[in-house]
C-alpha positions as CSV (number, residue, x, y, z in Angstrom):
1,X,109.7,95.3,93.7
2,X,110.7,91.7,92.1
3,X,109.3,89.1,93.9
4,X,109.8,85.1,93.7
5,X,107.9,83.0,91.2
6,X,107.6,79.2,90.7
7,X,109.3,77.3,87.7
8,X,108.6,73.8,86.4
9,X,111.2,72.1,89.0
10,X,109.3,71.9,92.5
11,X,111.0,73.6,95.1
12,X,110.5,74.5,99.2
13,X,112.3,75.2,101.8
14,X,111.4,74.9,105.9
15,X,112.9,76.9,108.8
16,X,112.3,77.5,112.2
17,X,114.2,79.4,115.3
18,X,113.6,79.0,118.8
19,X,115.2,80.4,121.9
20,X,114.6,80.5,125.4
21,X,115.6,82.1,128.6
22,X,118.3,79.8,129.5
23,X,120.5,82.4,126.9
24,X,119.4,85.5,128.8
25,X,120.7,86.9,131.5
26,X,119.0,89.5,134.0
27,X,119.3,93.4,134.3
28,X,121.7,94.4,137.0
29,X,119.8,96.8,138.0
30,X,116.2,94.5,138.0
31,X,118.3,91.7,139.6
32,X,119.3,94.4,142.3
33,X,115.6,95.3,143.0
34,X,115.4,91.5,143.6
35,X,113.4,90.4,140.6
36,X,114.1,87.3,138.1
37,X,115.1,86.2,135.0
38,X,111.7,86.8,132.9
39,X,110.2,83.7,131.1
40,X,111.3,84.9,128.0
41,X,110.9,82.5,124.3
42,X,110.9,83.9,121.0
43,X,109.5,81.7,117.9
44,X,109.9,82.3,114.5
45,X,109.2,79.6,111.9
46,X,107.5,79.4,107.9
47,X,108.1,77.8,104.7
48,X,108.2,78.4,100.9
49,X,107.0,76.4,97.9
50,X,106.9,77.0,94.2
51,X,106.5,74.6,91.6
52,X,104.4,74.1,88.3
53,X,100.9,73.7,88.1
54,X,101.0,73.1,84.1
55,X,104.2,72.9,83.0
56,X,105.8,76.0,80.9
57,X,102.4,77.4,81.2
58,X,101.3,77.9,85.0
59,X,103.3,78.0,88.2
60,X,102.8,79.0,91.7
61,X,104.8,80.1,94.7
62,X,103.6,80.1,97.9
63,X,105.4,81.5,101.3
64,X,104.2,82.4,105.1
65,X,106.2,83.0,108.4
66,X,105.0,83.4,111.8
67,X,106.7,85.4,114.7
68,X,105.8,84.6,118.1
69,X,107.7,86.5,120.7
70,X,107.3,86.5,124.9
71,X,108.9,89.8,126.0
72,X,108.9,91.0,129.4
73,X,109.6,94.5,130.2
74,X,111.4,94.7,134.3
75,X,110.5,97.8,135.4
76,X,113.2,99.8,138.0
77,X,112.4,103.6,138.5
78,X,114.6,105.9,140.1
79,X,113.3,108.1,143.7
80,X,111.8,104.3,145.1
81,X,110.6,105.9,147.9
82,X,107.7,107.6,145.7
83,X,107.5,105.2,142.7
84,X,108.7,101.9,144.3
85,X,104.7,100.4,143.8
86,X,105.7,100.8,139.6
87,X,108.3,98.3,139.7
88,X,107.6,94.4,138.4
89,X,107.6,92.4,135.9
90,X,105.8,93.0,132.9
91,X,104.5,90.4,130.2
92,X,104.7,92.6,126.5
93,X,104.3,89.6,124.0
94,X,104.6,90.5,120.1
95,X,103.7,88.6,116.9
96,X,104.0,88.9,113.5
97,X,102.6,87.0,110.6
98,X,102.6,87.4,106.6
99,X,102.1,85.3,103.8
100,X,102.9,85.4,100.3
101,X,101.3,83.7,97.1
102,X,101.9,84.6,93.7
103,X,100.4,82.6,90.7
104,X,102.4,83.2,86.6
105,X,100.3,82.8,83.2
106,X,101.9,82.0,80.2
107,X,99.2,82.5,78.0
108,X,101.4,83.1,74.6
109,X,105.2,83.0,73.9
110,X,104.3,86.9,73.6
111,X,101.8,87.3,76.7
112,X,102.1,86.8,80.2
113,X,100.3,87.3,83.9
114,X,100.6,87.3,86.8
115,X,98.7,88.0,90.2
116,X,100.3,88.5,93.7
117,X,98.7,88.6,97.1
118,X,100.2,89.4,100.2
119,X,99.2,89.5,103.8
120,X,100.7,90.5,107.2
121,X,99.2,91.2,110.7
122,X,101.3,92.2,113.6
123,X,100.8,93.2,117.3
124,X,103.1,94.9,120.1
125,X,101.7,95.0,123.3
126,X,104.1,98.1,124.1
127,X,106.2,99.6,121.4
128,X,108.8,101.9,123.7
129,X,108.2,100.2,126.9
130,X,111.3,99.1,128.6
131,X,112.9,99.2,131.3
132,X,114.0,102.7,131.3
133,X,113.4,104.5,134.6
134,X,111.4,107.8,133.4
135,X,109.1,106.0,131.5
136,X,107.3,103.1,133.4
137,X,105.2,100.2,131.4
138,X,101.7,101.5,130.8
139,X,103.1,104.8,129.7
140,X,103.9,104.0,126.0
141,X,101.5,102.3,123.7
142,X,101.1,99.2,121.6
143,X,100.7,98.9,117.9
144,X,98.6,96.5,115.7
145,X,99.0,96.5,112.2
146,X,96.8,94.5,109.5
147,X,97.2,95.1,105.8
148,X,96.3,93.6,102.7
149,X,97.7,93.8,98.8
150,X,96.2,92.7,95.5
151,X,98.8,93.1,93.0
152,X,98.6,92.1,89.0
153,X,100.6,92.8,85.6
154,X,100.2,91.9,81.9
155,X,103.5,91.8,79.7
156,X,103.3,91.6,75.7
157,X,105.6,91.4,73.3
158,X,104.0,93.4,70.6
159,X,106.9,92.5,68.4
160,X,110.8,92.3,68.9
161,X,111.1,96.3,69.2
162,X,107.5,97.1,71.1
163,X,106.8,95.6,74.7
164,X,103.9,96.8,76.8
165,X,103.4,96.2,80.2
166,X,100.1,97.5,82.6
167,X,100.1,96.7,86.1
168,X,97.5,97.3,89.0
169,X,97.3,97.1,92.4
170,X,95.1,97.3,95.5
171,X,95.9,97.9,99.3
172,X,94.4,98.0,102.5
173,X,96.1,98.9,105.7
174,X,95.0,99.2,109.1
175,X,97.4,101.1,111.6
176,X,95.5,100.5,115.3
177,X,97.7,102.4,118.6
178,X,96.5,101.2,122.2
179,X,97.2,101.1,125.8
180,X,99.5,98.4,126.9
181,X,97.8,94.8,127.3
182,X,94.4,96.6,126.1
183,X,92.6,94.9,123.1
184,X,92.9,97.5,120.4
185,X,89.5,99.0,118.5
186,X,88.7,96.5,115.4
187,X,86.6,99.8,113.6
188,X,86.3,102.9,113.4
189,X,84.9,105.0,115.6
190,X,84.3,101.5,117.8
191,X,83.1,103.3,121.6
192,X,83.1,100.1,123.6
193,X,84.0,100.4,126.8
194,X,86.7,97.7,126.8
195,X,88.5,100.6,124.3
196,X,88.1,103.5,126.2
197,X,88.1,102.3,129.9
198,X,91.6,101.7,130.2
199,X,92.2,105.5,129.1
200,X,94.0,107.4,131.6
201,X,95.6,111.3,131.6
202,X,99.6,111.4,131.8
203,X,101.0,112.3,135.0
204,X,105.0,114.0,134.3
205,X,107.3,114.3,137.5
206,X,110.9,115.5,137.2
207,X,111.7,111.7,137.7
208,X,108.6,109.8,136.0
209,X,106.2,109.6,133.8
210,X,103.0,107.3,133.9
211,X,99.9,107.1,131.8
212,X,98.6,107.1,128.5
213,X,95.7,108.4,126.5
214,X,96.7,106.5,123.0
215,X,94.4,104.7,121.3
216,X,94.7,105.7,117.5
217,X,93.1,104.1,114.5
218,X,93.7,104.5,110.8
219,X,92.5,103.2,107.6
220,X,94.3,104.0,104.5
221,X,93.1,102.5,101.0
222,X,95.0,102.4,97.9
223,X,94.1,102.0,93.7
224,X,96.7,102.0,91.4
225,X,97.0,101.1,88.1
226,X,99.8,102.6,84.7
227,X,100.7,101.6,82.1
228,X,104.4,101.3,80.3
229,X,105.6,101.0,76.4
230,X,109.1,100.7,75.0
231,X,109.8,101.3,71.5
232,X,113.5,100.5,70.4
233,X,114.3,102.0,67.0
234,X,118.2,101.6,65.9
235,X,120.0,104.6,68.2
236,X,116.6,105.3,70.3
237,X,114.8,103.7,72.8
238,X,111.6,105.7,73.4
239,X,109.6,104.9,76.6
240,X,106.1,106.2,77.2
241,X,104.1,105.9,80.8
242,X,101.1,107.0,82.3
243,X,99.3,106.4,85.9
244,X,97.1,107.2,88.4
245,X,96.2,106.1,91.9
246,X,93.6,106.6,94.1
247,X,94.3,107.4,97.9
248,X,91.5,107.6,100.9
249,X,92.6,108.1,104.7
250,X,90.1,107.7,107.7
251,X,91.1,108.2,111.0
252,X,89.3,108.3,114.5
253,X,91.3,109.2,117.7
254,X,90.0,109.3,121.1
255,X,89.7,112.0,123.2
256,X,92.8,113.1,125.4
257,X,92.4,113.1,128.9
258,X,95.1,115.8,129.7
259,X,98.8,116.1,130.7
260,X,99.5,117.2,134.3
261,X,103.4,118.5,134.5
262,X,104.9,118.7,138.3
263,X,107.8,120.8,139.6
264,X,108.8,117.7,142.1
265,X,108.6,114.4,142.8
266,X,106.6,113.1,145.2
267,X,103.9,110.1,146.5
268,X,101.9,108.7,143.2
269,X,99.8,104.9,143.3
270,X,98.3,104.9,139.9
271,X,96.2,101.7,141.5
272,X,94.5,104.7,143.9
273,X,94.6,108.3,141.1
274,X,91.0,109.1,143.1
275,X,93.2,109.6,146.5
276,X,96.0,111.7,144.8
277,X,96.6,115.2,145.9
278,X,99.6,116.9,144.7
279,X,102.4,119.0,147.2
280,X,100.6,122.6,147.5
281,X,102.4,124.8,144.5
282,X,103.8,122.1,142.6
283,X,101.6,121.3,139.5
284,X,103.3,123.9,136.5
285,X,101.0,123.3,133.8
286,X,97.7,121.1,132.4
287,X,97.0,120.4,129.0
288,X,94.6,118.6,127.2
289,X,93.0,118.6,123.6
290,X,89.3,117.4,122.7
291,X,89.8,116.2,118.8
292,X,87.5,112.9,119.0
293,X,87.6,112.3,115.4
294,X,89.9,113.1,112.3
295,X,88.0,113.4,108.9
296,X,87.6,111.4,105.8
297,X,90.8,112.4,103.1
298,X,88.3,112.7,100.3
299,X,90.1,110.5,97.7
300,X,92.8,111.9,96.3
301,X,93.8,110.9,92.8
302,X,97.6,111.4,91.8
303,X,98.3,111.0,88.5
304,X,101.6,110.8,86.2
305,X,102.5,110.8,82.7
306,X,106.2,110.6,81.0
307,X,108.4,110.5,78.1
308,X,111.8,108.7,78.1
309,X,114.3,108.8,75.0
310,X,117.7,107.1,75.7
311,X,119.8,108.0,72.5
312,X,122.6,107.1,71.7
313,X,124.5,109.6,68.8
314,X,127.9,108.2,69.2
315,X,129.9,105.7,70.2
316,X,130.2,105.6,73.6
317,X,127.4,108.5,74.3
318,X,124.0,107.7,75.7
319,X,121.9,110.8,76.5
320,X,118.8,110.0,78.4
321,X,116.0,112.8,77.7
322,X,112.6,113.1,79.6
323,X,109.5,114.8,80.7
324,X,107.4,113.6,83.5
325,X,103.8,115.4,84.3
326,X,102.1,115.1,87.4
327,X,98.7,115.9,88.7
328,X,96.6,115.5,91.6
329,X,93.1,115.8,91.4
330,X,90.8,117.0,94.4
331,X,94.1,118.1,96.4
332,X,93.1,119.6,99.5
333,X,89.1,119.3,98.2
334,X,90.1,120.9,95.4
335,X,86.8,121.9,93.4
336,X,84.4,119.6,96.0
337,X,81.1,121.3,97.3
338,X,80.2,117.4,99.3
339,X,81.7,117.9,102.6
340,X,82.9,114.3,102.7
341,X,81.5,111.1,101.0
342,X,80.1,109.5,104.6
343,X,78.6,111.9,106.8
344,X,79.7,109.6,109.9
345,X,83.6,110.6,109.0
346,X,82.9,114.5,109.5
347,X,83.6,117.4,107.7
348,X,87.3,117.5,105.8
349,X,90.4,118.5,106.9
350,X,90.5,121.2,104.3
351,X,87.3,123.1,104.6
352,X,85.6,124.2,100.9
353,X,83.4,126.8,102.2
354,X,83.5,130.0,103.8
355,X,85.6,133.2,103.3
356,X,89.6,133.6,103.7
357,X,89.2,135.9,106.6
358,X,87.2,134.0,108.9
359,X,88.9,130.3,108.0
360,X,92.5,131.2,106.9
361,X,93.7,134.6,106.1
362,X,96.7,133.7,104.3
363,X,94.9,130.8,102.4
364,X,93.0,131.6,98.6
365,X,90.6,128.9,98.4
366,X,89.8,129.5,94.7
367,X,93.6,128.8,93.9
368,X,93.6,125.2,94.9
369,X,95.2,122.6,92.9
370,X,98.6,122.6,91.1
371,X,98.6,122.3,87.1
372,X,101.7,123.1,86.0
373,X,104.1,119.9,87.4
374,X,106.1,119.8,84.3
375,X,109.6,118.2,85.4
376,X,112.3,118.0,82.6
377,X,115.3,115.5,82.9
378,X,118.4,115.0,81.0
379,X,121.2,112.7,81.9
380,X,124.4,111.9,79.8
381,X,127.0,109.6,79.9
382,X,130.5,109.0,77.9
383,X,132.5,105.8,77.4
384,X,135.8,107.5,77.4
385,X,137.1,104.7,75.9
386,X,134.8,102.4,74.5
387,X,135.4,100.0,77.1
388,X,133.1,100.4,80.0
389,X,136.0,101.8,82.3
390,X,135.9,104.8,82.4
391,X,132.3,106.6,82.3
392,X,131.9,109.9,82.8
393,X,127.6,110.2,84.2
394,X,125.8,113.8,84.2
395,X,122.3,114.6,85.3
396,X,119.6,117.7,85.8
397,X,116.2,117.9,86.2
398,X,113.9,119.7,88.2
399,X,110.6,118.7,90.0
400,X,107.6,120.2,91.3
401,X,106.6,119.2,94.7
């Protein structure tokens, strides 16, 4: 990913867009059930920067955007005369907002840095909702996401054939899924009542569906740091590149409270579930799961290693010849006797102990882990006739996955 940096001219830029409900019109079918025009607005404005700090030596670039939008969902279900109390006017608002700053070191006319951090937090009260008639608001589930990157390279000239580039990076990302207007869990495993209150089990009619048990949280955290050289030598240009990156998933999900499936519509007031009694014969199925919390990923570590040669023979030919080697280390708790690194998490997803027969019978837990990702590539390529016209391209190579 290339990404803007400043220069020694100052630069910047403003925009903004606004809109109102004066632009919308109304659902035919909402403005049938006699509702109004929702008091819709959307707002979207930020800015970018970049400049010098010391000229031909140090520049910045800064950038940020906010998103600010008031969504109503109008609600209009079909068989009134048993959903009619579902219809209304929902408020579903949405933001989103990121920022960007990036800083660029020359420290030599042969060296340079730079650093990159980036930011973005985002909420939708109900990602799905709408105003579709089998799926009433409260039924889907909203979505906060917060996330974090820490991003660095250094690029040397080592001399006017060698360059060597290593780059690093760290992430954090949140993914949070919630009931509709319900404040989403800020941690893991967080048991307040405000986060688990709202909870309901799904009720499925031929016509409707209402209720929601979603309220998901993930953390995933990412290390990553390689390493690149080129060598150009008359006809050949040999590349060389290593890497490795460190992956760790938590994940805590509450408890379903079940799915009841009907054969027929009838009478339902989710305002009063304690007085409902379903028509004699016509529940078909209940189904319900108790998983409270998803295990700790012990880190995974992927690694990669390559070899590049792009040679050219003859005029007008360019082969490209590598080999690439991957590895990942602790795959599926791969020789791990630690159940997990945090007790709290619980045990792994992939257990370490125990005998095939009683865990998996089709599984040999002493044959985990995958050492032989060797993945050739070849590519050619012909000039027919010297003039960049007409190429004629060829490629194979094979992968492990």
């Amino acid at each position: 990913m290339a990404t803007k940096s400043g220069t020694n001219n100052l630069h910047g830029e403003l925009f903004e867009f606004y809109r109102n409900k004066a632009l919308n019109t109304i659902d035919p079918f909402a403005k049938a059930a006699g509702q109004s025009k929702p008091d819709f607005s959307r707002h979207q404005y930020g800015f970018a920067i970049g400049g010098p700090v010391i000229k031909d030596k140090l520049h910045f670039f800064q950038a940020a955007e906010a998103l600010q939008n008031n969504l109503y969902d109008n609600v209009v279900v079909r068989q009134p005369q048993f959903y009619a109390n579902l219809n209304g006017v929902f408020k579903s608002p949405e933001y989103n907002h990121m920022s960007f700053t990036r800083g660029d070191y020359q420290m030599t006319q042969k060296q340079s840095l730079f650093l990159r951090y980036a930011w973005q937090i985002s909420d939708f009260t109900c990602e799905g909702c709408s105003a579709s008639s089998s799926t009433p608001w409260f039924s889907g589930g909203g979505i906060k996401q917060k996330r974090y990157s820490w991003a660095g390279a250094h690029t040397w000239v080592l001399s006017s054939r060698v360059l060597n580039e290593v780059r690093g990076q760290y992430t954090n990302y949140h993914f949070r899924q919630h009931p509709p207007g319900v404040v989403p869990q800020e941690d893991l495993f967080d048991d307040s009542a405000a986060r688990t209150a709202p909870l309901t089990a799904t009720y499925t009619f031929p016509s409707l569906t209402w209720g929601t048990s979603v309220n998901f949280y993930t953390k995933q955290i990412s290390r990553e740091i390689r390493d690149d050289l080129s060598i150009t030598t008359g006809k050949h240009t040999l590349k060389f590149g290593g890497g490795a990156q460190e992956l760790a998933v938590h994940g805590d999900n509450r408890p379903s409270l079940g799915t009841w499936t009907f054969s027929a519509d009838q009478p339902f007031n989710p305002a009063n579930l304690s007085s409902f009694v379903p028509l004699p014969g016509t529940v078909t199925q209940f189904a319900t799961g108790n998983m409270v919390k998803l295990p700790t990923f012990t880190p995974n570590v992927m690694s990669s290693y390559y070899v590049e040669d792009e040679w050219r023979p003859a005029a007008g030919v360019t082969l490209n010849l590598g080999l690439r080697y991957d590895y990942q280390f602790h795959a599926f708790n791969q020789g791990l006797t630690l159940q997990s690194k945090d007790p709290k998490y619980g045990t792994p997803l992939f257990p370490t102990t125990g005998t095939a027969a009683s865990i998996a019978p089709l599984v040999d837990f002493s044959k985990r882990g995958d050492k032989n990702n060797f993945g050739p590539r070849v590519g050619f390529a012909w000039d027919v006739r010297n003039d960049t016209k007409t190429v004629l391209r060829a490629e194979i190579g094979r992968a492990h996955v």
